[in-house]
C-alpha positions in Angstrom: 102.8 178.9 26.5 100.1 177.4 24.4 97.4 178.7 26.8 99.1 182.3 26.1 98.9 182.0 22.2 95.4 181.1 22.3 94.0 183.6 24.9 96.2 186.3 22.8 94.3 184.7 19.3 90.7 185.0 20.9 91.5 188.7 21.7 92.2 189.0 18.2 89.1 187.8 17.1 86.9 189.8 19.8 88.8 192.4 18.6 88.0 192.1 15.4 84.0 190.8 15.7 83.9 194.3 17.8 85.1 196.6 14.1 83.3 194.5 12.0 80.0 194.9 14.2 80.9 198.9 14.3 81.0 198.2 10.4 77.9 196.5 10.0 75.9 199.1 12.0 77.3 202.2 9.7 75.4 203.2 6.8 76.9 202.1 3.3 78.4 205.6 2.0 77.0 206.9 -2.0 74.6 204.7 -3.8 73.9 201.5 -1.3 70.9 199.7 -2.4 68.8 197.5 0.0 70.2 194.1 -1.7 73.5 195.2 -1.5 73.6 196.0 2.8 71.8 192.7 2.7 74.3 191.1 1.1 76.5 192.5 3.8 74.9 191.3 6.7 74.5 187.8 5.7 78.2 188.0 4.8 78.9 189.5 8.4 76.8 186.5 9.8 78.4 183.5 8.1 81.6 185.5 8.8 80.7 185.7 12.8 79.7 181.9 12.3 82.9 181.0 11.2 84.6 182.8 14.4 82.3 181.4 17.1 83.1 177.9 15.6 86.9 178.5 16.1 86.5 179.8 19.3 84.9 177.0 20.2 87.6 174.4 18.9 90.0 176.6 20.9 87.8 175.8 24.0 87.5 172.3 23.0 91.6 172.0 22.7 92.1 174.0 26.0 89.6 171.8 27.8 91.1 168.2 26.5 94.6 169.8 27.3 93.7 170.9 30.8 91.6 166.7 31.2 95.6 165.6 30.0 97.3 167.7 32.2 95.1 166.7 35.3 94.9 163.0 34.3 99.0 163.1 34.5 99.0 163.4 38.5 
């Protein structure tokens, strides 16, 4: 079931790059100054950093689990 928890948690996450990209291409609402949506998108990017490098430890652990599994036969 491990392979089931982690293909549910990457949905998760593509799920929630998808709103957060939605966000990021909407307008700030009232007052929004310049320095303020750039502050937002380099928040958004370190944010989407973060997620690419955990879905790439969850590739790395599903690859070295699959290489244990195989090497066992």
């Amino acid at each position: 079931m491990p392979d089931e928890r982690a293909i549910v948690a990457i949905s998760r996450i593509e799920r929630a790059l998808t709103r957060i990209e939605a966000a990021a291409g909407r307008q700030p609402a009232g007052n929004g100054s310049g320095e303020e949506l750039e502050q937002l998108k380099r928040q958004h990017q370190a944010l989407r950093e973060r997620v690419q490098g955990a879905v790439s430890q969850i590739d790395q652990l599903l690859a070295s689990r699959e290489e244990a599994m195989h090497g066992d036969h």
